[in-house]
FITOR-250074 format. One line per 5 residues: their letters; for each residue x, y, z of C-alpha. Coordinates in Angstrom, 1 decimal, decimal comma. Example, Ala and Ser with C-alpha at 12.3 -4.5 7.8 and 13.67 -1.06 7.14 Angstrom:
% residues 2
as) 12,3:-4,5:7,8 ~ 13,7:-1,1:7,1
% end
This chain:
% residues 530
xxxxx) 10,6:36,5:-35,6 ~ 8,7:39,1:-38,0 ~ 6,1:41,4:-36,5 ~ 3,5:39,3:-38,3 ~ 4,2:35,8:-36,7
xxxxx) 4,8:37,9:-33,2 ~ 0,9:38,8:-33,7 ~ -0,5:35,6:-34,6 ~ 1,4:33,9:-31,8 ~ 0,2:36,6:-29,0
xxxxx) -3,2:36,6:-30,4 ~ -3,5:32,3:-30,7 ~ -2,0:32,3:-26,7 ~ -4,6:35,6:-25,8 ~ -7,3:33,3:-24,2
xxxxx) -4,9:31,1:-22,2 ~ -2,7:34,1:-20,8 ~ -4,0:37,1:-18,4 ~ -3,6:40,8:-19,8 ~ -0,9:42,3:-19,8
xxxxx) -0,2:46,2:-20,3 ~ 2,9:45,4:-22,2 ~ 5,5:43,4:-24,3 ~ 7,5:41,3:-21,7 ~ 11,3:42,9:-21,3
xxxxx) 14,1:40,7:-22,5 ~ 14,6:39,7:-18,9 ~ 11,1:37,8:-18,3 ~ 11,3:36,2:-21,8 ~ 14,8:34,5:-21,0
xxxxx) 13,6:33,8:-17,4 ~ 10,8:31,5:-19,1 ~ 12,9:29,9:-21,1 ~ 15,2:28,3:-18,1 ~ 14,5:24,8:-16,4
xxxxx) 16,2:24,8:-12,7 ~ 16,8:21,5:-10,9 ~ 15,8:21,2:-7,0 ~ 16,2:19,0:-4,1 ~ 12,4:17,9:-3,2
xxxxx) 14,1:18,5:0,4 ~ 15,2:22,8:-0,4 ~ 13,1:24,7:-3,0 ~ 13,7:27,8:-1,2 ~ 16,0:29,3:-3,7
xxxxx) 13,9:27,7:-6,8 ~ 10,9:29,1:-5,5 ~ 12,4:32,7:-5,5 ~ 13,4:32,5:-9,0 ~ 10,0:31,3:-9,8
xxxxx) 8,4:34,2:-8,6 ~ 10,9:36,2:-11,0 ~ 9,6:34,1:-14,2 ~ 11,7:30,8:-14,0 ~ 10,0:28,9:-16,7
xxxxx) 9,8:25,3:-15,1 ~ 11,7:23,2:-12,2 ~ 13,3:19,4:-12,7 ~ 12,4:17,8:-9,6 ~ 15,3:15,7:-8,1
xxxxx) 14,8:12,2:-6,2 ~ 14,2:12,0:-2,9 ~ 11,8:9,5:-0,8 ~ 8,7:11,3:-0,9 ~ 5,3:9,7:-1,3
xxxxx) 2,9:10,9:-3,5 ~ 0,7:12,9:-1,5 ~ 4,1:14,8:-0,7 ~ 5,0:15,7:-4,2 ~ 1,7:16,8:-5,1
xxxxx) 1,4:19,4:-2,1 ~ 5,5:20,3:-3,8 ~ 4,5:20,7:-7,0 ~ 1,1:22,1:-5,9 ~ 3,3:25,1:-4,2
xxxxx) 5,6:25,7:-6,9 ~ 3,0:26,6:-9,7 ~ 1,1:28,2:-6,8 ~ 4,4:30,7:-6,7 ~ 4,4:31,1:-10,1
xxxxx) 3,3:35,0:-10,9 ~ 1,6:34,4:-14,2 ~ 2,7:31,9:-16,3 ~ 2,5:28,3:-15,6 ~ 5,7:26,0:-14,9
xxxxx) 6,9:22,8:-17,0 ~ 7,7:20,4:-13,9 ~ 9,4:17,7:-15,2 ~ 11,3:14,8:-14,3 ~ 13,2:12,0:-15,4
xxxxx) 11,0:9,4:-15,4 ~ 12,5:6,9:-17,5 ~ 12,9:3,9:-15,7 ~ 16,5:1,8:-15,1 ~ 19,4:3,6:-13,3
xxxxx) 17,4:6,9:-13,7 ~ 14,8:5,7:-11,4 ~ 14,8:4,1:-8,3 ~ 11,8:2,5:-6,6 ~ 11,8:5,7:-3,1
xxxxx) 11,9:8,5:-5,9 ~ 9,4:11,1:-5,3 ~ 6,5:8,1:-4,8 ~ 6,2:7,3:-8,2 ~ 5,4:4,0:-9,2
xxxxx) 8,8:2,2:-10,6 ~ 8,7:2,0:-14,5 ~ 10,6:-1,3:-16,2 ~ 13,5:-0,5:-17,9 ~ 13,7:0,6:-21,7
xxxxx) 16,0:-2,4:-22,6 ~ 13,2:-5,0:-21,2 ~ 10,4:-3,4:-22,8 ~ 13,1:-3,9:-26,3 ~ 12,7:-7,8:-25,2
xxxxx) 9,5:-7,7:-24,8 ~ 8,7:-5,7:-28,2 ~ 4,8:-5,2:-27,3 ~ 3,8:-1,9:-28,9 ~ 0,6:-1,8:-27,5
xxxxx) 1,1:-2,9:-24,0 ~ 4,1:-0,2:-23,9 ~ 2,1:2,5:-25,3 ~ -1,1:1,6:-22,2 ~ 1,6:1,2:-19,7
xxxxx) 2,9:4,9:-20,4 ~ -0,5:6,3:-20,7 ~ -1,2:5,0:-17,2 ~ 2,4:5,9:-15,9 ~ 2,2:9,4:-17,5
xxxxx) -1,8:9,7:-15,5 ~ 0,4:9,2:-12,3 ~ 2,9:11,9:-13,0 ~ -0,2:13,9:-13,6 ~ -1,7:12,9:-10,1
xxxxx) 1,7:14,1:-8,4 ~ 1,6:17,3:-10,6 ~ 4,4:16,8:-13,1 ~ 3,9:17,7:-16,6 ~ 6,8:17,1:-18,5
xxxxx) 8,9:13,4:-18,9 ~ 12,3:13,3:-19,7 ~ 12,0:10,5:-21,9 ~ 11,7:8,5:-23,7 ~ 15,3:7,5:-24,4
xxxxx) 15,6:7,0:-28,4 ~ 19,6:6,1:-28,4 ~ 20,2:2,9:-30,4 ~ 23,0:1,4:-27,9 ~ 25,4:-0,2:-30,6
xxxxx) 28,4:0,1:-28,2 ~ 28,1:-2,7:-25,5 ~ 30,4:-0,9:-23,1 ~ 28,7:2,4:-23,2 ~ 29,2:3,6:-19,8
xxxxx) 25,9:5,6:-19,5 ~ 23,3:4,4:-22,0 ~ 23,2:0,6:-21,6 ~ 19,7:-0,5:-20,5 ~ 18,0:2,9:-20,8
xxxxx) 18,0:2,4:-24,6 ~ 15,1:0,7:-26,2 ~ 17,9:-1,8:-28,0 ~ 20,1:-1,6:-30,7 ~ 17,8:-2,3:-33,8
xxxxx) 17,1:1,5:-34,8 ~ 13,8:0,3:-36,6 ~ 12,3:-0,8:-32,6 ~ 13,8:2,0:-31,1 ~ 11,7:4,1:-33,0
xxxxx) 8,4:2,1:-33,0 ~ 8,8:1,5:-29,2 ~ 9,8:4,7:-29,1 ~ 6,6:5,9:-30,7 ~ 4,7:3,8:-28,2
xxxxx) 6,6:5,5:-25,3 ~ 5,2:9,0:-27,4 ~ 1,8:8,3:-27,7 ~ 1,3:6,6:-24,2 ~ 2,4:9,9:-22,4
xxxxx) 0,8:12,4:-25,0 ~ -2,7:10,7:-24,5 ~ -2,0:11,1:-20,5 ~ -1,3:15,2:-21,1 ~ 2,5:14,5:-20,8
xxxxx) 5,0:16,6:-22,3 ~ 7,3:14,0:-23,8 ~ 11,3:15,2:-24,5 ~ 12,9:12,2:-26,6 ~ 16,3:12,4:-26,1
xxxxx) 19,5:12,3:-26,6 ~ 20,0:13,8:-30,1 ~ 21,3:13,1:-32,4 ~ 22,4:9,6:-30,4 ~ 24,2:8,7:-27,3
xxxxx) 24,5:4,9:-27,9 ~ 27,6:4,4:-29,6 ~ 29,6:6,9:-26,7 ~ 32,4:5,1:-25,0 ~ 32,5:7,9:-22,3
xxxxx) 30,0:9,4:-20,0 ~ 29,0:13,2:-20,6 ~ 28,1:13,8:-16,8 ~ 32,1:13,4:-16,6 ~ 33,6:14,7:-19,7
xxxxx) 32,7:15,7:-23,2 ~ 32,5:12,2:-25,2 ~ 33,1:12,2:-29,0 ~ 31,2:10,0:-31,4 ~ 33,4:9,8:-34,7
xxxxx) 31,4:7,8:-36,7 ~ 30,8:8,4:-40,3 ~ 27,6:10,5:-41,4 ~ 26,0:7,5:-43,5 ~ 25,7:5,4:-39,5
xxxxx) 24,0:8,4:-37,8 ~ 21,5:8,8:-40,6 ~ 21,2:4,8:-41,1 ~ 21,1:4,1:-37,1 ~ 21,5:7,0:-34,9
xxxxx) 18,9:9,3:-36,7 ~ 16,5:6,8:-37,4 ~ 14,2:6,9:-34,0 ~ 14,4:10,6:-33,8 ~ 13,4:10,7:-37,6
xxxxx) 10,4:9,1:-36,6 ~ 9,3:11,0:-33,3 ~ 9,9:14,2:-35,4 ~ 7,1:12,8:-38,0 ~ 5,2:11,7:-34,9
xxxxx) 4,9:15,2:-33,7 ~ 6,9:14,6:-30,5 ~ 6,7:17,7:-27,9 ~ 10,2:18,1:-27,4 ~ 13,9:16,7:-28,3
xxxxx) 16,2:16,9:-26,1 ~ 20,8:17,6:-26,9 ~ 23,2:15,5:-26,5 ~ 26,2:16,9:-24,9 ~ 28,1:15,1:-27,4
xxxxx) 30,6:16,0:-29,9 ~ 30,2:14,4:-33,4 ~ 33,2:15,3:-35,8 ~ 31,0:14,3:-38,8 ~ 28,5:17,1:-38,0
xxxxx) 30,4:20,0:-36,2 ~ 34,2:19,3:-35,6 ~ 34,4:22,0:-32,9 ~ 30,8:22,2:-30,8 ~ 28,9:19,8:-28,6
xxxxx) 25,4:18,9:-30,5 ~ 23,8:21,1:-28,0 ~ 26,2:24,7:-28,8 ~ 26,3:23,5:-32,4 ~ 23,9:25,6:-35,1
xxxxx) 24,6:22,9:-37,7 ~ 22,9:20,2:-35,7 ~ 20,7:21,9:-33,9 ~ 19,3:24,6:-36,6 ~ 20,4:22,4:-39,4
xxxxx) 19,8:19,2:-38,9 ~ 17,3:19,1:-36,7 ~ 15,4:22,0:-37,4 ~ 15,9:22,3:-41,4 ~ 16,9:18,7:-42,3
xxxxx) 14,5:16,9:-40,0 ~ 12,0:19,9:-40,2 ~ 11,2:19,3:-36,6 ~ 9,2:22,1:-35,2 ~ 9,2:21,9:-31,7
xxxxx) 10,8:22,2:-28,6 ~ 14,9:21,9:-28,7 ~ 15,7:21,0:-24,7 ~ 19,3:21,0:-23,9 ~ 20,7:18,5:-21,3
xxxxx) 21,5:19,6:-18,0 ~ 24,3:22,4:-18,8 ~ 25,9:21,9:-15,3 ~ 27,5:18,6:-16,7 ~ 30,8:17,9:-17,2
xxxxx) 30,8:17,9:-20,9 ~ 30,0:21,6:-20,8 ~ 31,2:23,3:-18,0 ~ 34,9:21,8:-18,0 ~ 35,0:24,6:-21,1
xxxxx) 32,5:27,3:-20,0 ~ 30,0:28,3:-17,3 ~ 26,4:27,4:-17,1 ~ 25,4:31,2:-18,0 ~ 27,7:31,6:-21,6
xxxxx) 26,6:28,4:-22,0 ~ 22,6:28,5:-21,9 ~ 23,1:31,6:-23,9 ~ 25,2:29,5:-26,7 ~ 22,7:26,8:-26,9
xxxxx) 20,0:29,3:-27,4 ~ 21,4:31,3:-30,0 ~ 22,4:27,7:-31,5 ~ 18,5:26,5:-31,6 ~ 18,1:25,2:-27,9
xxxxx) 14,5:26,5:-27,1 ~ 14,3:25,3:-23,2 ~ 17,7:25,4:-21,3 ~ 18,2:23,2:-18,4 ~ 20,2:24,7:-15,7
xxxxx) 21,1:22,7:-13,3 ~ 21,7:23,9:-9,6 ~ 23,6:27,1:-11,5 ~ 21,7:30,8:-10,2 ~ 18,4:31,6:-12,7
xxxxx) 19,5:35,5:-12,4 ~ 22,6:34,8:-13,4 ~ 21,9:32,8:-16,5 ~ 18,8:35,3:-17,3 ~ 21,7:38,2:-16,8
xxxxx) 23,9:36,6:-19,8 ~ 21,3:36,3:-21,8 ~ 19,8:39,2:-21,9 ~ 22,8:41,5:-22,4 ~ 24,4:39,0:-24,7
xxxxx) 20,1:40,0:-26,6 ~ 21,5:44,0:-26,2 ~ 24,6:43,2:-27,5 ~ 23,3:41,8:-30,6 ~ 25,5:38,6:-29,9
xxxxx) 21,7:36,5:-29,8 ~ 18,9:37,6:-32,0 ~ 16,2:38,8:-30,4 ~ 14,4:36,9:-33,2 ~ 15,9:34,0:-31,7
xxxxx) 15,3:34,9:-28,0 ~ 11,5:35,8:-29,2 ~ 11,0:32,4:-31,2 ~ 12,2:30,7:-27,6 ~ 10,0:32,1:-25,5
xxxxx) 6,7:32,1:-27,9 ~ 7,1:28,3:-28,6 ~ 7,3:27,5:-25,0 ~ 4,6:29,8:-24,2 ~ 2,7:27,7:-27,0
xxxxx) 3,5:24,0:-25,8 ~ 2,3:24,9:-22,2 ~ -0,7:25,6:-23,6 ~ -1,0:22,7:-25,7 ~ -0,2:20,5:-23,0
xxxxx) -3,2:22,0:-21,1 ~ -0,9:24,0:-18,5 ~ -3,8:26,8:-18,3 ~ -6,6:25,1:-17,7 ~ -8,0:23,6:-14,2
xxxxx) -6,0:20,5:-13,0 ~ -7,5:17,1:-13,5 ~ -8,9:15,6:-10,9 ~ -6,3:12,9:-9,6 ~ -7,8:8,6:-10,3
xxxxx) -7,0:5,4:-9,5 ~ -4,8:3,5:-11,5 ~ -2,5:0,9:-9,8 ~ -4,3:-1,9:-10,5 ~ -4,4:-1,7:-14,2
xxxxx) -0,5:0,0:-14,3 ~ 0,7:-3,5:-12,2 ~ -1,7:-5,5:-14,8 ~ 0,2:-4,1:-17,8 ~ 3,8:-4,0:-15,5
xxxxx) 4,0:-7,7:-14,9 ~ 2,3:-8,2:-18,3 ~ 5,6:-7,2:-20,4 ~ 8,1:-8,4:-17,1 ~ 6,9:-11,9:-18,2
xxxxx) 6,8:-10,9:-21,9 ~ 10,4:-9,2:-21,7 ~ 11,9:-11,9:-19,4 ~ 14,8:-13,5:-22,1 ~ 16,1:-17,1:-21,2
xxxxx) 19,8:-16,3:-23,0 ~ 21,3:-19,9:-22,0 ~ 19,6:-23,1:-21,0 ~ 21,7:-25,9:-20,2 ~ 17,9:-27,8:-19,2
xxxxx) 18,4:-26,8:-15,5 ~ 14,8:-24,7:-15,4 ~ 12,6:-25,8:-14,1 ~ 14,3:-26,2:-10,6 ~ 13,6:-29,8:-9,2
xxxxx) 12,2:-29,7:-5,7 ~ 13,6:-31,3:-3,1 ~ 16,9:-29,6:-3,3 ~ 18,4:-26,5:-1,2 ~ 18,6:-23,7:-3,1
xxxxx) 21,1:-20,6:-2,5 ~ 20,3:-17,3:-3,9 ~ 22,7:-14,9:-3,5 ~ 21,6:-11,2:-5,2 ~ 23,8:-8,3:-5,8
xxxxx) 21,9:-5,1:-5,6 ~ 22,0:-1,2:-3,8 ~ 20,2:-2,1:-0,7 ~ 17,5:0,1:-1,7 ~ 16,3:-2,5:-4,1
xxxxx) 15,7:-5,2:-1,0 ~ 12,1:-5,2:-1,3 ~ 12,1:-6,1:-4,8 ~ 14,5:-8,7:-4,3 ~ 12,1:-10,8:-2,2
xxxxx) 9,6:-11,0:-4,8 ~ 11,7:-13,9:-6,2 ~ 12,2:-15,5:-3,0 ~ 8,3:-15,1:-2,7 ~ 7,6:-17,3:-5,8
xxxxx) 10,0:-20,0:-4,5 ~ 9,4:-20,5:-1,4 ~ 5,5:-20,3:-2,0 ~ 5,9:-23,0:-4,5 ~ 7,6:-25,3:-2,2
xxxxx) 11,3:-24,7:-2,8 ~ 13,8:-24,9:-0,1 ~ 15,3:-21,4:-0,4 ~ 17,4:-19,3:1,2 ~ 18,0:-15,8:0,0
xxxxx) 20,7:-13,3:0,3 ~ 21,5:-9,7:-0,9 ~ 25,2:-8,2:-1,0 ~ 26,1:-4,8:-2,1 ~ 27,5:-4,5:-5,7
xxxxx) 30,8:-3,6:-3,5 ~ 31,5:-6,0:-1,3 ~ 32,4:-5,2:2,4 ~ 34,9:-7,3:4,1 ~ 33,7:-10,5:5,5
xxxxx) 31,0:-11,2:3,4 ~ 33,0:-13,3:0,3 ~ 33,4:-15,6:3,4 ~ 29,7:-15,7:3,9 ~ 28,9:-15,9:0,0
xxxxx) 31,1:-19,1:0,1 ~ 29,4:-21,1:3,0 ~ 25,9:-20,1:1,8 ~ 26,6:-21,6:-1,6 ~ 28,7:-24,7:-0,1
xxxxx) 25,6:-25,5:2,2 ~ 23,5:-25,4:-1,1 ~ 22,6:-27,6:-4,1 ~ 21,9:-25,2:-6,5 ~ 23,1:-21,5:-7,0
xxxxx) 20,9:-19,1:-8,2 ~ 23,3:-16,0:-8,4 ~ 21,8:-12,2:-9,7 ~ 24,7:-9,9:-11,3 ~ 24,0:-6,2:-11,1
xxxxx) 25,5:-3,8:-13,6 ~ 24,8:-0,9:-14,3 ~ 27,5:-0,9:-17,7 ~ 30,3:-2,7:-18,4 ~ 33,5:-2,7:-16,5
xxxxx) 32,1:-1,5:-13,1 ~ 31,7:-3,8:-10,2 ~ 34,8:-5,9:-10,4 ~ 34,6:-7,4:-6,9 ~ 31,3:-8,7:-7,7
xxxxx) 32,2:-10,4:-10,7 ~ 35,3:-12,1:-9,4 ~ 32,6:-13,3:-6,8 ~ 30,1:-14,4:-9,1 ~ 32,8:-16,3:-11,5
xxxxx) 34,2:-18,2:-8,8 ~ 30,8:-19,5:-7,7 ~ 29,9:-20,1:-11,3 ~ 33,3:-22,0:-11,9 ~ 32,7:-24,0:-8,3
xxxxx) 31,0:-26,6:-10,6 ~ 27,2:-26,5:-8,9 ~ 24,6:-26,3:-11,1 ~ 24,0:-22,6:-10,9 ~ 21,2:-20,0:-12,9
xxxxx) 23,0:-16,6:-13,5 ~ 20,0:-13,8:-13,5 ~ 21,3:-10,4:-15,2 ~ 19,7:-8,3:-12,9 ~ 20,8:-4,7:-14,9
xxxxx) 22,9:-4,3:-17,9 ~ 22,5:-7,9:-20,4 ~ 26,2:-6,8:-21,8 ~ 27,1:-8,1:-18,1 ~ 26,8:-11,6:-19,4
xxxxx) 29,6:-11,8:-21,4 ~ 31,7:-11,7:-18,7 ~ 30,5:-15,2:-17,6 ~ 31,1:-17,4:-20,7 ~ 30,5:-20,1:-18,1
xxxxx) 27,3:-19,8:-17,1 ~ 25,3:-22,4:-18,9 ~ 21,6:-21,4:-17,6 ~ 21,3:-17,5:-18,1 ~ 17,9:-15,1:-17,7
xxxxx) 17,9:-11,3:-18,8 ~ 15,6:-9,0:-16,4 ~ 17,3:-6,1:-18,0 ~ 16,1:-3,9:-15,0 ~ 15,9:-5,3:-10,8
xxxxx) 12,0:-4,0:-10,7 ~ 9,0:-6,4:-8,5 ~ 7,3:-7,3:-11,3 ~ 10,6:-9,0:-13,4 ~ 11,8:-10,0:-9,9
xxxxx) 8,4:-12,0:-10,1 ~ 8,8:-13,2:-13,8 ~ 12,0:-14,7:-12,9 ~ 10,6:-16,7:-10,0 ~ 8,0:-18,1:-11,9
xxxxx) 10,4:-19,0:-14,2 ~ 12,6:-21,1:-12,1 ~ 9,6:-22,7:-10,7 ~ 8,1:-23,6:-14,2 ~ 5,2:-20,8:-14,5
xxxxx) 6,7:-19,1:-17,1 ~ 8,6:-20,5:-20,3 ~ 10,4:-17,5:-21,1 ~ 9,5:-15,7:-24,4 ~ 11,6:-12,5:-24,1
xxxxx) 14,1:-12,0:-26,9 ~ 17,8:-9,8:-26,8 ~ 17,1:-6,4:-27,9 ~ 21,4:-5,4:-28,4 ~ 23,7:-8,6:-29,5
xxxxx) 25,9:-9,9:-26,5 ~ 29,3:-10,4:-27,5 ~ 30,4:-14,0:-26,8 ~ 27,2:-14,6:-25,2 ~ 26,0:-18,3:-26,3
% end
């Protein structure tokens, strides 16, 4: 960074920062440009690195109400010693999110708002969603998730992308953007330049995407392409390997894609956020400190951490900055840019007072649910006839009980003979006996598959495909994952919920009952799927 742009940077962030006698050392600079996760339930050792500098905390789930992480986040900036954090979280919806997590209000899934394919009612529902991560003091969303899932067994993506179309990713996208920008949200679209055509998970090893550089720009590119020229906050890595662009480096240690085509070819300007450098993908090759100091020196801007020690990684840094093995130009560009977006994002100034919102947040919720709901099959079985016992059997992590009984709700209070019952996704022994005498003592099968991506969950499939094959009359919900239905060429009635929240829980009632003509359409092709 030239002298020149050093000034006009100090003396545009003057009125937001206190006075300081002097030029921060090399030490604070990198300390602000480091996000450290933490347990809601331990932020002893996060808080002492905040009162060194640490630039921001990720806040990790745990079943907290609301009040509770608002008097957490609350004491973390309160420990911060002069510069305010980034507190983010990812609040995406789907298998990020759970309905206890930090007592947020539980966002649909990415892949349902793709059915639904209402810009506007995506872009209010994020606006409200991104007011009540304001409320509970969190500033920063990672999401939304831009990926174009063109691989249907893509063991981590799945229903967290938008779809496979690149052109909605990008104007859903764009929606997701706008809602949380207009709520005071920093927004970090993610994961460039594409995770939806991986076959392997990056949490567990370092994936490689060979694909040809005409798809990434056609497909792949196109969503981030568009949040760039929309003036998104911040884009976060991929800790993906993509031959066509850097044969040797992950996108987020590689200066071609992060300094060449995101910053020069794209012309993106602002914040490059790394993916959590604890993951697999990175540190089966190097530690979190040589790493953080590779992705800066690469382009990364903010540098997610992980559980790995702030001093440490601040350590690297700074004496790989003396060592002339990372420009201080580069270190300096870092730090001024974040110093920059916190102000833009209103980090300085007085917090807003906290207001009501539920109502309107359900309204728009249960508004794409019913919207997004997809009727893949129909063999003329919906609307359930009356007068018949009625067996469903749900697979689902306990934890989503509650919103299991929002179907049952509908049925029984429309005067269906119901009985309901909810089996883990790995069934314990006993209960296939108890799965087949609840559906022999019904007359029709109502039977919910959860996935989270394809291949997992084999028990429960065998389950499901012998009840399916038992020759009752039977409605096969998709609960999770839509690529799940292929695996039941069988089922002749089929629903997508593409995410096990109330509100789609709800949808699907009303649509067994006859309230709702489903409108919903696939967002990603199903192979074999009728």
């Amino acid at each position: 960074m030239t002298p020149v742009r050093r000034l006009l940077l100090l003396l545009l962030l003057a009125p937001a920062l206190p006075a300081r006698a002097a030029e921060p050392s090399v030490e604070e600079k990198a300390a602000q440009l480091l996000i450290a996760a933490a347990d809601a339930a331990d932020i002893s050792t996060v808080t002492a690195a905040i009162k060194t500098g640490l630039g921001g905390v990720q806040l990790q789930w745990g079943s907290y109400s609301l009040e509770d992480t608002r008097r957490l986040t609350a004491a973390l900036q309160a420990a911060a010693p002069q510069v305010p954090l980034f507190i983010a979280a990812d609040y995406e919806g789907g298998s990020v999110y759970v309905p206890t997590t930090l007592g947020l209000v539980e966002l649909p899934t990415n892949m349902m708002l793709g059915a639904a394919a209402d810009e506007n009612n995506t872009a209010t529902l994020f606006y409200l969603a991104g007011k009540e991560l304001r409320r509970a003091g969190i500033n920063m969303a990672f999401g939304p998730v831009l990926d174009v899932n063109t691989n249907p067994r893509n063991p981590i993506i799945g229903i967290r992308s938008l779809g496979s179309s690149p052109s909605e990713a990008a104007r859903l996208g764009g929606a997701i953007i706008n809602g949380l920008r207009a709520a005071g949200v920093v927004a970090v679209a993610k994961h460039f330049p594409g995770h939806g055509a991986a076959s392997q998970d990056s949490h567990k090893t370092l994936p490689e995407i060979a694909v040809s550089t005409a798809e990434l720009y056609a497909t792949h590119l196109a969503p981030f392409r568009a949040a760039a020229e929309l003036g998104v906050p911040a884009i976060m890595t991929a800790h993906i390997r993509y031959p066509a662009l850097d044969a040797r480096n992950p996108a987020t240690l590689s200066p071609a894609v992060l300094g060449g085509l995101l910053k020069r070819g794209l012309g993106y300007g602002g914040l490059v956020v790394t993916d959590s450098l604890d993951m697999n993908a990175i540190t089966s090759r190097r530690s979190v400190r040589k790493a953080a100091a590779a992705a800066l020196k690469a382009g990364a801007d903010v540098l997610l951490i992980g559980k790995a020690d702030p001093a440490a990684v601040v350590r690297e840094i700074a004496a790989q900055v003396r060592a002339g093995k990372v420009p201080q130009a580069r270190l300096d560009e870092a730090y001024y840019k974040i110093l920059s977006a916190k102000r833009a994002a209103g980090l300085f100034s007085p917090a807003e007072a906290p207001s009501p919102f539920d109502k309107a947040y359900l309204q728009i919720t249960r508004a794409l649910s019913r919207q997004g709901l997809t009727l893949v099959r129909d063999d003329g079985l919906l609307p359930l006839p009356k007068g018949k016992k009625i067996a469903v059997i749900i697979f689902a992590p306990q934890r989503f009980a509650d919103n299991a009984l929002s179907l049952y709700r509908v049925l029984r209070e429309n005067g269906y003979e119901a009985s309901q019952y909810l089996f883990d996704i790995g069934l314990k022994p006993g209960e296939a006996e108890k799965i087949r005498q609840a559906a022999a003592a019904a007359d029709i099968l109502v039977l919910g598959s959860f996935q989270w991506a394809a291949g997992q969950n084999i028990g429960q499939r065998e389950v499901i495909t012998r009840l399916l094959d038992s020759g009752k009359p039977a409605v096969l919900l998709s609960l999770m994952n839509p690529y799940d239905l292929a695996g039941y060429p069988q089922a002749k009635c089929a629903l997508a919920l593409y995410g096990m929240t109330a509100p789609s829980m709800e949808a699907a009632g009303e649509a067994l009952t006859g309230l709702l003509r489903p409108s919903g359409r696939l967002p990603v092709t199903i192979p074999e799927a009728r």
